[in-house]
N, CA, C and O atoms as a GROMACS GRO file, in nm:
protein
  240
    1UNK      N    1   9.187  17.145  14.247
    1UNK     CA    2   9.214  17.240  14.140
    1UNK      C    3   9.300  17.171  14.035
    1UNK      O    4   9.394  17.099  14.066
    2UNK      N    5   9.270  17.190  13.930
    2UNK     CA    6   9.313  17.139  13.797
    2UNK      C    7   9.451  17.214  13.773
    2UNK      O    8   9.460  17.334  13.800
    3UNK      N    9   9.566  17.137  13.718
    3UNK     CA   10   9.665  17.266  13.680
    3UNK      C   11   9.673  17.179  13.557
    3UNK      O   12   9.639  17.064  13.529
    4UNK      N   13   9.748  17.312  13.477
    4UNK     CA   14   9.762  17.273  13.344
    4UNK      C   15   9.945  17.279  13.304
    4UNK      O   16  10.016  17.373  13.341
    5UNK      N   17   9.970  17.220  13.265
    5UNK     CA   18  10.116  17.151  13.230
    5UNK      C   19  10.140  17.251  13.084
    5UNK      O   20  10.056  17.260  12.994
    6UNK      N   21  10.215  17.289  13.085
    6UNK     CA   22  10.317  17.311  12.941
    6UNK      C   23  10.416  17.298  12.900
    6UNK      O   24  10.513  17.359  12.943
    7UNK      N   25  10.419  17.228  12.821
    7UNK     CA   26  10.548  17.164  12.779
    7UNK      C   27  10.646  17.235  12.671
    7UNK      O   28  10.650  17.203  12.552
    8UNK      N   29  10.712  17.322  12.724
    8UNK     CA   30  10.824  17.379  12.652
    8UNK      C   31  10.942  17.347  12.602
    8UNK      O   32  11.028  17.319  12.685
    9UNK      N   33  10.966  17.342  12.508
    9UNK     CA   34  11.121  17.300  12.436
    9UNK      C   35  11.239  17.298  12.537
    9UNK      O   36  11.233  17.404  12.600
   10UNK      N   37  11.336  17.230  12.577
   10UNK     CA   38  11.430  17.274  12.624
   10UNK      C   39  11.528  17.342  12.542
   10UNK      O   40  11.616  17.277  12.485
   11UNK      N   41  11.518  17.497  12.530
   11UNK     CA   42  11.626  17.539  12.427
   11UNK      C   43  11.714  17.515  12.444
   11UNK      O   44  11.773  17.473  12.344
   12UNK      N   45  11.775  17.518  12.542
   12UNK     CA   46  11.950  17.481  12.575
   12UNK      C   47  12.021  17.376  12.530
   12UNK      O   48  12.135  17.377  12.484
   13UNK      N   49  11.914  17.247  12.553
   13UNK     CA   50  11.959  17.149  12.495
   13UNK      C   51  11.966  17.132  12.331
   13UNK      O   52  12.029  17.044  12.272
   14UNK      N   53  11.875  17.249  12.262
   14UNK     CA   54  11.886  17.259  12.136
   14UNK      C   55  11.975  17.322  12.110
   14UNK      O   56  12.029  17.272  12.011
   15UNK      N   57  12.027  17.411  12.143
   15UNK     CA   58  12.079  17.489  12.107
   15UNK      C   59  12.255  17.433  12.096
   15UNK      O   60  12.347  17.457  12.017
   16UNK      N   61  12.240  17.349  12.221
   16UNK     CA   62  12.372  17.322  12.270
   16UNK      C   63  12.407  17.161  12.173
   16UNK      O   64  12.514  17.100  12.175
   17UNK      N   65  12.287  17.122  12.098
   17UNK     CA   66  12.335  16.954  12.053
   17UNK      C   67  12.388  17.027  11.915
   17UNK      O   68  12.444  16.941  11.846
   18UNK      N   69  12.391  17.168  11.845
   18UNK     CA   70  12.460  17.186  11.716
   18UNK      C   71  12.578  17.277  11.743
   18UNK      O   72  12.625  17.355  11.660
   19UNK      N   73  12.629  17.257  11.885
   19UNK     CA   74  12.759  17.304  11.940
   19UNK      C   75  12.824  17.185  11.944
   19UNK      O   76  12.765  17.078  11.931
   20UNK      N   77  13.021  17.202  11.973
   20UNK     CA   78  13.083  17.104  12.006
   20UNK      C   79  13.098  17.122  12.128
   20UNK      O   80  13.067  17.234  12.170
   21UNK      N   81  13.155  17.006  12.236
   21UNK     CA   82  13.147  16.986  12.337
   21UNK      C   83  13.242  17.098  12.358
   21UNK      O   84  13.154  17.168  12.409
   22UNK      N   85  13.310  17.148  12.362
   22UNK     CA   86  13.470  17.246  12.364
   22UNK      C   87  13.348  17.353  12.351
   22UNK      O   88  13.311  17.406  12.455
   23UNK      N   89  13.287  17.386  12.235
   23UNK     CA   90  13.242  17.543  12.252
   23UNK      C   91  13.136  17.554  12.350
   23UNK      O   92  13.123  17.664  12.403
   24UNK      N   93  13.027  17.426  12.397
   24UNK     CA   94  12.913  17.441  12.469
   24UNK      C   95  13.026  17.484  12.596
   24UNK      O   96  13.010  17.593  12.650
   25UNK      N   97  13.109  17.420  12.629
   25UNK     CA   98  13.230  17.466  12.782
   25UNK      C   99  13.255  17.582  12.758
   25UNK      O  100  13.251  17.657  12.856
   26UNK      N  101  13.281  17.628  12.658
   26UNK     CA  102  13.307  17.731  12.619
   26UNK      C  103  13.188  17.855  12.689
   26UNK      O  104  13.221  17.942  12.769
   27UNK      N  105  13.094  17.842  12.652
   27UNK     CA  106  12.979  17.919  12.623
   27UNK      C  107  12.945  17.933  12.785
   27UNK      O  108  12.926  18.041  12.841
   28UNK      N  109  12.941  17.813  12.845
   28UNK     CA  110  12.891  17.770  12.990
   28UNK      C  111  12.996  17.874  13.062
   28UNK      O  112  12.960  17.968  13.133
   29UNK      N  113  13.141  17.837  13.030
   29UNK     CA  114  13.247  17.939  13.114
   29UNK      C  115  13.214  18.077  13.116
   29UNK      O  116  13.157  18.119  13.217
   30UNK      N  117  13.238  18.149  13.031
   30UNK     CA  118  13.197  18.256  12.948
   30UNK      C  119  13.050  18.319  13.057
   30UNK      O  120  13.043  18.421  13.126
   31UNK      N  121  12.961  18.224  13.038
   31UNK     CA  122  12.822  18.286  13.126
   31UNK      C  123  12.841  18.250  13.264
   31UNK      O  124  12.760  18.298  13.343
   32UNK      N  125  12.952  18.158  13.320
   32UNK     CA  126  12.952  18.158  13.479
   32UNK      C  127  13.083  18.271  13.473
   32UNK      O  128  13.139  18.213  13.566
   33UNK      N  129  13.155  18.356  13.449
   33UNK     CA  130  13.214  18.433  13.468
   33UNK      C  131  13.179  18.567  13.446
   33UNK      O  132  13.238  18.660  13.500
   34UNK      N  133  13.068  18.583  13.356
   34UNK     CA  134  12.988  18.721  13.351
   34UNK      C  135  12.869  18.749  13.414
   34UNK      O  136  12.797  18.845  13.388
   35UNK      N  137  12.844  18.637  13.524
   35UNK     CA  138  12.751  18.625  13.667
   35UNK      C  139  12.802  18.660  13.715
   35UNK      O  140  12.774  18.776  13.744
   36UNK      N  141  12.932  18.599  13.775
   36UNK     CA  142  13.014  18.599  13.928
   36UNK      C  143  13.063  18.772  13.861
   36UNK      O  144  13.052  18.851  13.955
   37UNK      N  145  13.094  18.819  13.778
   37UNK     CA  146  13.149  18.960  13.764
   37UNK      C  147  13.019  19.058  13.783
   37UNK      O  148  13.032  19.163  13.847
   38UNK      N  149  12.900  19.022  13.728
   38UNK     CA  150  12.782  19.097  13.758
   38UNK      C  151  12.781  19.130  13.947
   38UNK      O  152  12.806  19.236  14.003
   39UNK      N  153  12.738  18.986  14.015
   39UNK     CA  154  12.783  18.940  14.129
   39UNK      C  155  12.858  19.036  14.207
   39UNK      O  156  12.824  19.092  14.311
   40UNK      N  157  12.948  19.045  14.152
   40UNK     CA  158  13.077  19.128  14.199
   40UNK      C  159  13.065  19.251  14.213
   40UNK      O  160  13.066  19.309  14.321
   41UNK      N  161  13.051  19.304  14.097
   41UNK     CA  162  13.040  19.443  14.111
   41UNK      C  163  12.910  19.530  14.146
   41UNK      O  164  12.918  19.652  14.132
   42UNK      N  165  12.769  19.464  14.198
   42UNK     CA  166  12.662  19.476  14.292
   42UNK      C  167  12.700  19.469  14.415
   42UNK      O  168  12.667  19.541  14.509
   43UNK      N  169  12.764  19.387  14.412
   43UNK     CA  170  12.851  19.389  14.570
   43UNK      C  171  12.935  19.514  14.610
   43UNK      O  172  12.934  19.580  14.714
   44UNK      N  173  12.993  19.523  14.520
   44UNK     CA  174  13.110  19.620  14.564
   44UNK      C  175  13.033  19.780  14.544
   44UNK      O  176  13.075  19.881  14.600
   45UNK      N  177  12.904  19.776  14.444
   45UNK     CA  178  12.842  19.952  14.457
   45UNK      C  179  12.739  19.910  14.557
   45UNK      O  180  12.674  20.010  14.588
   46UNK      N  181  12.707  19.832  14.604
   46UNK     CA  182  12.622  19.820  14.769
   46UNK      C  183  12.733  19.883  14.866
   46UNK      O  184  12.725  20.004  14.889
   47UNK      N  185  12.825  19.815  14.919
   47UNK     CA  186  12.954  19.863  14.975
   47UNK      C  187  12.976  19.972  14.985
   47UNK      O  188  12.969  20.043  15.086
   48UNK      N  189  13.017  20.009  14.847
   48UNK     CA  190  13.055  20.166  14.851
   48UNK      C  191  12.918  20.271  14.847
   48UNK      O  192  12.951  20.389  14.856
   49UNK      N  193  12.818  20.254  14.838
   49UNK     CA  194  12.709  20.332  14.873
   49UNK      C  195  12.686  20.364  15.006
   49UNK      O  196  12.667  20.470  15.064
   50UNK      N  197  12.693  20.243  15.043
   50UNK     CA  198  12.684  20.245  15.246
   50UNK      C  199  12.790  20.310  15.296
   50UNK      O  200  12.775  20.384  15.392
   51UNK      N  201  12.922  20.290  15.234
   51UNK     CA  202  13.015  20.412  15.284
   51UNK      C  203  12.967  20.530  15.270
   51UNK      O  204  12.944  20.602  15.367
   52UNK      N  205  12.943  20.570  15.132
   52UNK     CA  206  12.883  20.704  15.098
   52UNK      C  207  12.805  20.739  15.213
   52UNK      O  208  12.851  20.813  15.301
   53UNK      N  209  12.670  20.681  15.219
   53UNK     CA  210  12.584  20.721  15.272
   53UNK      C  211  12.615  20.732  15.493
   53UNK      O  212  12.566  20.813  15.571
   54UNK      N  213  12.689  20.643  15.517
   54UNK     CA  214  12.731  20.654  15.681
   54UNK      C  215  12.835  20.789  15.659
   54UNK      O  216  12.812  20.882  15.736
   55UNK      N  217  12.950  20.807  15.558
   55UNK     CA  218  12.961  20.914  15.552
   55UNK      C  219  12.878  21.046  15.546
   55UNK      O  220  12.911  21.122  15.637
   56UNK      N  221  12.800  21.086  15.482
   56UNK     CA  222  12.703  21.167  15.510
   56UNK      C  223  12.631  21.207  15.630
   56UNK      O  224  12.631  21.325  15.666
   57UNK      N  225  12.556  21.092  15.707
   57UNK     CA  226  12.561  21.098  15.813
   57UNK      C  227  12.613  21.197  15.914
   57UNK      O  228  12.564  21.288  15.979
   58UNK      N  229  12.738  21.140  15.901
   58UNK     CA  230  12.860  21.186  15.991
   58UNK      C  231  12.875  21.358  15.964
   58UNK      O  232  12.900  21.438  16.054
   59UNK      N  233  12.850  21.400  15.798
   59UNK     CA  234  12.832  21.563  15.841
   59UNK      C  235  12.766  21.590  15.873
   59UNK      O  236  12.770  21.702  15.922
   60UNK      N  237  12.641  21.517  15.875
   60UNK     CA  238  12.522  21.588  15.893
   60UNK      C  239  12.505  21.636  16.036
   60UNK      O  240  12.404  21.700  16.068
   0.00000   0.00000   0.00000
């Protein structure tokens, strides 16, 4: 079977060569700290749902 290749721009790297090195860190920090907080707080309403819900349970 034949596959076919496409070759897409790397935007990042475009985007990031008319940044300075300070703001691309910048930018990089910024998006690994509004993961790990996304991250976070999926975690913590999984958690508290399963409380919810074993509570319930329990009147039922």
């Amino acid at each position: 079977a034949a596959t076919v290749k496409v070759l897409l721009p790397n935007f990042r790297a475009i985007f990031a060569s008319f940044r300075t090195d300070e703001e691309e860190r910048s930018y990089r920090n910024s998006a690994i700290l509004k993961f790990a907080g996304f991250v976070t707080m999926c975690a913590v309403m999984s958690i508290i749902a399963t409380k919810h819900k074993l509570r319930l349970k329990q009147l039922a």
